[in-house]
C-alpha angles and dihedrals in degrees: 000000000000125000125211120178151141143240128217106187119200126159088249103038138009104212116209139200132172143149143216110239092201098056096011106231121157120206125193129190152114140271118214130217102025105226137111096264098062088034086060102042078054096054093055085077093082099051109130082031106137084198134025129162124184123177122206130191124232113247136095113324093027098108091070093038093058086040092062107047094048086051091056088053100252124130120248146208131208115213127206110227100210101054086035084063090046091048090042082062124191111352109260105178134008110300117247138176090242090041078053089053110039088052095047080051093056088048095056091048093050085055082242099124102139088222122211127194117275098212111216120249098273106050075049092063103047087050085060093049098051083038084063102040081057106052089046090059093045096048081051097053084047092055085049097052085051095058095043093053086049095051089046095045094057085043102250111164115257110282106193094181104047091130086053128088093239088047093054092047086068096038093080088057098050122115098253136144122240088254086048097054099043091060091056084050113053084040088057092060094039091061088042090061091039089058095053093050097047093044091056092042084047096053086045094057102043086050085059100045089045083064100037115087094212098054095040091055088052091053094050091038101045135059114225096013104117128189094274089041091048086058101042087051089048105042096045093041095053121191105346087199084090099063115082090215143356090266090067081055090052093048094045087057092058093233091114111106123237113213113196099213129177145154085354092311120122130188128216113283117246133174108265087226086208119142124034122352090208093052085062097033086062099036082048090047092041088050101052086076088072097083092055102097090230086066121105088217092054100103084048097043091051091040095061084042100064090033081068113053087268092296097151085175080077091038098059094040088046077058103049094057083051086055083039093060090041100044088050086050099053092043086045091049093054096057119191096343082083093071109066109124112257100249 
């Protein structure tokens, strides 16, 4: 007896509906809490079970979910969510988790299911880690802009340097409060935490890429992707082998631009922003370097400059779908040599 059936996966639930393809009977429910342990306990439910396909859509919660039902032995699929909104079509009726689940299921048995990649566990884990190195920088830019509005709204004169030594050594002199001082205080050693944190995570990354063949060969190919930026780029990009062409790897990473057009009316083009924010975060970073003369992509960083009114906001990110096609070559080129974990 085969087994089709969908996930909606919520931090609270995780509502269910499947059906038997045999007797066709559909159940519906919910599991509570939503964690592996009663995942799993639910699951035990199709033990015995020749046949059993679950979908799943891609979004926050899916990984032990996935985990879980390959462990119990079912087949999944992925879905993409934004294709999974496009095929779900105008809303018709209020929209609800089961109403989720129940259409995800109908996917699946129309053999409709948009699939996206299910990275292995290791490519998973290296995403978690640069995840992490970036949301410690950007907590630490955020203690910096603190103590500089501090230091602007009690009228301190501009100190460029306050993270510097130099900086600190003034900072006892400046006319601030009590309230004031103590601000800049405890920010300071919050940044100072933060930098210890981020050089060891650093150190820990650039020792992984220097192992791992795809990165390395994004390093050697590609002019302003460093070490941290080549693993975040492989490891956010995934196996390239899935796209039919560098453009799918533009538009995953969400760089392609969306134009509204009707009747002979056209909008103002803008990036979708649609696949992973890291992915962009790295091709944006790598790009930066473009404007540098030394770079290769500097005649055609300066000439979409100027084609733009000098916006080199366009011109960087002209230049990051360009890293976004080359990186997916070279990936592409390397096969599955590219896939080995990084140890």
């Amino acid at each position: 007896m085969a087994i089709v059936g969908a996930f909606d996966v919520h931090r609270a639930q995780l509502t269910y509906d499947y059906i038997s393809t045999e007797t066709g009977e559909i159940r519906v429910g919910r599991i509570r809490p939503a964690d592996r342990e009663h995942l799993r306990a639910w699951l035990g439910r199709f033990e015995g079970e020749e046949e059993v396909v679950f979908a799943v859509e891609a979004c926050t919660g899916w990984r032990y979910v996935v985990d879980e039902l390959r462990r119990a032995g079912c087949e999944v699929h992925l879905a993409e969510p934004a294709d999974l909104s496009r095929d779900r079509g105008p809303k018709k009726r209020a929209k609800t988790d089961a109403a989720d689940a129940r259409h995800l299921r109908e996917l699946l048995q129309q053999d409709r299911i948009p699939e996206s990649w299910v990275p292995p566990t290791g490519v998973l884990e290296a995403r978690a880690m640069v995840r992490l190195y970036k949301d410690l920088t950007e907590e630490r830019v955020g203690w910096a802009q603190r103590i500089r509005a501090t230091l602007f709204h009690q009228g301190v004169p501009s100190l460029e340097s306050v993270l510097d030594a130099s900086g600190r050594e003034l900072l006892p002199g400046v006319g601030l409060s009590p309230a004031g001082h103590r601000a800049v205080e405890v920010g300071l050693r919050q940044i100072d935490r933060l930098s210890a944190e981020i050089k060891m995570l650093g150190q820990e990354l650039r020792g992984r890429a220097q192992v791992q063949p795809g990165c390395r060969a994004l390093v050697v190919a590609h002019y302003g992707v460093g070490p941290i930026l080549a693993f975040a780029i492989w490891a956010e990009m995934g196996d390239p082998r899935r796209f039919s062409s560098s453009s799918d790897a533009v538009r995953y990473a969400g760089l392609d631009i969306t134009v509204y057009s009707t009747d002979g009316k056209r909008s103002r083009g803008h990036l979708s922003r649609q696949g992973p924010s890291l992915l962009r975060w790295a091709l944006y970073e790598a790009a930066l370097h473009a404007s540098r003369l030394t770079s290769p992509d500097h005649p055609y960083y300066e000439a979409v400059k100027a084609r733009h009114q000098g916006d080199a906001q366009i011109a960087i990110l002209s230049v990051a779908r360009k890293l976004a096609r080359r990186c997916y070559h070279t990936l592409r080129e390397l096969g599955s040599e590219a896939w080995p974990a990084a140890a």
